[in-house]
N, C-alpha and C positions, 0 to 999 in steps of 0.2 A: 450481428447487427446492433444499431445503438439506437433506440424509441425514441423520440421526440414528443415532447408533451409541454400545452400549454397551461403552464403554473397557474396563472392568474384565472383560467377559465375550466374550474374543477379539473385538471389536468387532459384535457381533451387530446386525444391521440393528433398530432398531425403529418405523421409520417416517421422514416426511419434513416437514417446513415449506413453505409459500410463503416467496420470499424479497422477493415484492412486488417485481417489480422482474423483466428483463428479462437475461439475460448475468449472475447473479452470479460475480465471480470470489475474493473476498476477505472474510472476516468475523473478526469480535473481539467477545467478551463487556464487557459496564461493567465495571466494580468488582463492581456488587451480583450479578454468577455468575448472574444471570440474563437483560439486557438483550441482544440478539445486534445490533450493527452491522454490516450487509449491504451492499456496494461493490457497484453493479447497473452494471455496463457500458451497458448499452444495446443493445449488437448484437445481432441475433437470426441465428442459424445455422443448418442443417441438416445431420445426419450424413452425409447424403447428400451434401454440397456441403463438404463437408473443411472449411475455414476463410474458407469465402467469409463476406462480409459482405451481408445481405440488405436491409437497411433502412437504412440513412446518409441516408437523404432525411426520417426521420420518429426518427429515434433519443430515448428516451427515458430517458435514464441516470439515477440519483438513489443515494443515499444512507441507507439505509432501515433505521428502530430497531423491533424484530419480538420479543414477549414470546418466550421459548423455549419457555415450558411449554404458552400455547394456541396461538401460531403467531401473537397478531394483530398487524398494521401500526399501531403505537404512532406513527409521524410519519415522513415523510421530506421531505429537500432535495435540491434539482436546482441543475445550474448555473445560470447568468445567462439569462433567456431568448436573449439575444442569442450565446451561446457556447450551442446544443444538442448540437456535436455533440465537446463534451468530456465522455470518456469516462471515470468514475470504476470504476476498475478495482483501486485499493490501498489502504490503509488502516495505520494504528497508533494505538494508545491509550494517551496516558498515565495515570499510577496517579489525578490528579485526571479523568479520561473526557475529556481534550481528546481530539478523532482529527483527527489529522494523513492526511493526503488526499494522495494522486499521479493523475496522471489523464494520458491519453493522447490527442490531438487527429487526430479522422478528418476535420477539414477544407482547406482548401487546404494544400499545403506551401510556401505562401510567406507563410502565417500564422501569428504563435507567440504565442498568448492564453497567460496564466498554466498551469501546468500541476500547481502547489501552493496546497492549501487548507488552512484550518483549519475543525473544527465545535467546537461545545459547547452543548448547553441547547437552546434553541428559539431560538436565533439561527439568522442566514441562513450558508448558507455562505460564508467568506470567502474570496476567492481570494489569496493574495500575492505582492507584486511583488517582481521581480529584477532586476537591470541585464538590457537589450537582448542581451546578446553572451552572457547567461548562459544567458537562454531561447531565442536561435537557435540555441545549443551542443546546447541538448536535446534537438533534433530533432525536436520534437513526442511524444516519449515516454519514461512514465519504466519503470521496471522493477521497482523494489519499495522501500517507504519501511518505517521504522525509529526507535522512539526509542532515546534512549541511555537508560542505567540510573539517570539520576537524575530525567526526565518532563521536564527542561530544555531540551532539544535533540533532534530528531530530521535524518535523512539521507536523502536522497532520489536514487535513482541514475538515469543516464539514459543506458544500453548504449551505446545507437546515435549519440551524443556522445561516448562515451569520459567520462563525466563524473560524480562525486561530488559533490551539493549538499548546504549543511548550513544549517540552519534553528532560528529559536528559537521552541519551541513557547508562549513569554509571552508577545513581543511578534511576532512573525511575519515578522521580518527573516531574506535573506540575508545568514548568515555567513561563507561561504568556498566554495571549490570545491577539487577533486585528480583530477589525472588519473589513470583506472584503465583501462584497455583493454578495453574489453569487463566492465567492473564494472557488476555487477547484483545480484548476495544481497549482503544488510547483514545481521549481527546486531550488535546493543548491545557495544562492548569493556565491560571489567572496570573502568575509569574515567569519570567524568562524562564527556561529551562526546568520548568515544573510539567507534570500530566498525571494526569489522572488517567487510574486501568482499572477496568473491568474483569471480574474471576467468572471463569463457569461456573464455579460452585459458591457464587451469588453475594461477593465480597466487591465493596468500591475502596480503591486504593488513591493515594500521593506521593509519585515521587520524582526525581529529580537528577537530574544528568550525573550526578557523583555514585550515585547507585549507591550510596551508605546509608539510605533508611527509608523506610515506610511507614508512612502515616495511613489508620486506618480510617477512612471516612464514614465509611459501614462496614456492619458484622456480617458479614455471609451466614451466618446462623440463623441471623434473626428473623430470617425472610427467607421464603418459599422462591424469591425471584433468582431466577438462573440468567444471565449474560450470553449472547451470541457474540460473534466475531468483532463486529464495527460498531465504533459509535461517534458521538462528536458532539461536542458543545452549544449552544445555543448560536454564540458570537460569531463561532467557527460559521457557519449554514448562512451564506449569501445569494442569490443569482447574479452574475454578473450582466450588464447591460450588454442583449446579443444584438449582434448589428447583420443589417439586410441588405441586402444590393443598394438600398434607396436611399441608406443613410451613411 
């Protein structure tokens, strides 16, 4: 299900969406402040069972465009049949509705299927390709993707590799990689193709689609603060103007 909450009025519950789809973990509006793009994992859980995974044998992940205003399933993409049990778990939208894709693989660990996609329109989902050593680096998981500020480029991090990917969201190539330790939150930097990532083990970084350097913004030493998954820039954090039957 997907909460509804109004911003402006202490966030006051006003109801919920289907999010069509299984495990959502991640969602983004179109352009037009009304389209909701829904990242449906697949996994199905119980609170009762902490973080077990209940279903890997039957998993159902997709990609799901869901009106906001009456909740309905406008269309969704699933991966390849042959790749089920890749888990689309993350998402970003450029300003033209490209959505760049991270996804995470609940199937063997000595197989490393794509783990970056692109959508747009009523195409298929595209998966794209990386050199060999870049996707065994990945480990089979990525942790949260990100465009830059100009819709050209996005970043895609993959924790549990120590590893920063950068992508171009036109043509769908790998552009680089940087080692970050435990880098996981991306926001957009202040420049084309610049971002900034965040370390678990409590370091802010800079860097930039050539993957040839990193500037350090802060010491992870210096500070007791540890980093979680997601983050995002100030500039980034908009609501788009949602529209109602009326208007």
């Amino acid at each position: 299900m997907i909460g509804v909450y109004d911003a402006a009025d202490g966030y006051r519950r006003l109801g919920e969406l289907s999010s069509h789809g299984v495990g959502p973990h991640e969602l983004e509006f179109l352009s037009d402040g009304r389209t909701l793009v829904v990242a449906n994992g697949g996994i199905r859980t119980h609170p009762d069972l902490g973080r077990s995974k209940l279903n890997l044998q039957d998993m159902a992940p997709n990609l799901a465009y869901v009106d906001s205003v009456d909740g309905r399933l406008l269309d969704a993409y699933h991966p390849p049949a042959a790749l089920p049990r890749l888990s689309i778990r993350l998402l970003a939208i450029t300003p033209d509705d490209k959505v760049c894709v991270a996804m995470q693989w609940e199937g063997p660990a000595n197989v490393h299927p794509p783990l970056v996609a692109i959508h747009r329109g009523e195409e298929r989902l595209r998966l794209l390709s990386a050199p060999e050593s870049v996707k065994s680096a990945m480990r089979n998981y990525c942790g949260s993707v990100c465009g830059d500020s100009s819709g050209e480029w996005f970043a895609v991090s993959a924790p549990r590799g120590n590893l920063i990917t950068f992508w171009s969201s036109v043509g769908g190539d790998c552009l680089g990689r940087s080692t970050v330790v435990e880098g996981c939150g991306i926001a957009a930097g202040a420049t084309p193709g610049q971002f900034t990532v965040s370390s678990g083990r409590g370091g802010i970084f800079s860097c930039g689609v050539t993957g040839e350097s990193i500037a350090t913004l802060e010491d992870g030493g210096s500070s007791r603060m540890r980093w979680d998954n997601h983050m995002a820039s100030l500039r980034q954090v908009s609501m788009p103007r949602r529209e109602t039957p009326e208007s």
